[in-house]
C-alpha positions in Angstrom: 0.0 0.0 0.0 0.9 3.5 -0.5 3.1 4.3 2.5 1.9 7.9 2.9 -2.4 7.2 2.8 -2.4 3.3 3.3 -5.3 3.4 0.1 -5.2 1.5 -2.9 -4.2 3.4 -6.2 -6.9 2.9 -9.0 -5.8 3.0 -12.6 -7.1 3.3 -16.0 -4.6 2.7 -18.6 -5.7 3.7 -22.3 -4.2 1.5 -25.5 -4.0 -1.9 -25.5 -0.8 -2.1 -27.9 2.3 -4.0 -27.2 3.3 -1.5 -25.0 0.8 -1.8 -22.8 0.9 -5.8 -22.7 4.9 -5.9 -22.2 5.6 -3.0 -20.7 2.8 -1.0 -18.4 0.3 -3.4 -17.5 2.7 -6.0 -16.2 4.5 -3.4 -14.6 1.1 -2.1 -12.8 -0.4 -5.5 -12.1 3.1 -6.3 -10.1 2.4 -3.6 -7.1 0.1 -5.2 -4.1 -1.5 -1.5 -3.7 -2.5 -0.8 -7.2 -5.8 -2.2 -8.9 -6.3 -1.9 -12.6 -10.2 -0.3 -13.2 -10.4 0.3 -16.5 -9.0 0.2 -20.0 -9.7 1.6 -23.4 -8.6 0.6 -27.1 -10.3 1.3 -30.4 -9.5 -2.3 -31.4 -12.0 -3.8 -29.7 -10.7 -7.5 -30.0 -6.9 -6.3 -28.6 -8.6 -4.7 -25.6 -11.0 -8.0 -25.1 -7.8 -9.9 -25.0 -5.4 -7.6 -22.9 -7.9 -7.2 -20.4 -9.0 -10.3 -19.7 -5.5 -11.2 -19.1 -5.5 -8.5 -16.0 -9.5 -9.1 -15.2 -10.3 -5.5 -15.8 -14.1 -4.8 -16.1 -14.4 -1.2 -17.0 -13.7 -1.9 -20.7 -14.0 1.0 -23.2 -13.7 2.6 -26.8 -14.0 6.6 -25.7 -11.2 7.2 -23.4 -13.6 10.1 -21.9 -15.7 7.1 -20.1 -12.8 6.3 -18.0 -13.0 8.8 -15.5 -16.8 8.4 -14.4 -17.7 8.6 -10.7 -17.9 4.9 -10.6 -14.7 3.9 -11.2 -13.2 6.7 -9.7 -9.4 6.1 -10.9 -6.7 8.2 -9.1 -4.3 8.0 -12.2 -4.7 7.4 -16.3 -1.8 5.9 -17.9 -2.1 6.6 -21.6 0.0 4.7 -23.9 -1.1 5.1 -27.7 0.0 5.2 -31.0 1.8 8.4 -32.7 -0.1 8.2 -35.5 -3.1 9.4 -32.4 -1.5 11.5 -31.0 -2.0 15.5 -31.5 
């Protein structure tokens, strides 16, 4: 747990590229205080598959759903594409 508040940190992580699967995810998953929320990817079969790996239910398409009051995550980790990014 986080040393400083003792409460779990709640991520969303957007792209679910190979960067995400090899890199952050893994990475994420590996800290006792950290649960993964929610995840986004416009490639709807890559996020089915990531995600199921890591047993994240808050799957989306519109990164803007990610931060609703329900999920409440205390951090976004975006990892996507140039070719998407502005």
């Amino acid at each position: 747990m986080c040393a400083a508040s003792r409460e779990r940190v709640r991520i969303a992580v957007i792209g679910a590229g190979a960067m995400a699967n090899t890199v952050h995810c893994p990475s994420l998953a590996s800290f006792p205080d950290v649960d993964l929320v929610a995840a986004c990817d416009i490639d709807e079969q890559r996020l089915v598959a990531t995600w199921d790996r890591y047993g994240i239910a808050g799957r989306y398409s519109d990164y803007r759903r990610v931060r609703t009051p329900r999920l409440k995550p205390g951090a976004c980790v975006s990892r996507i594409g140039t070719r998407w990014a502005a």
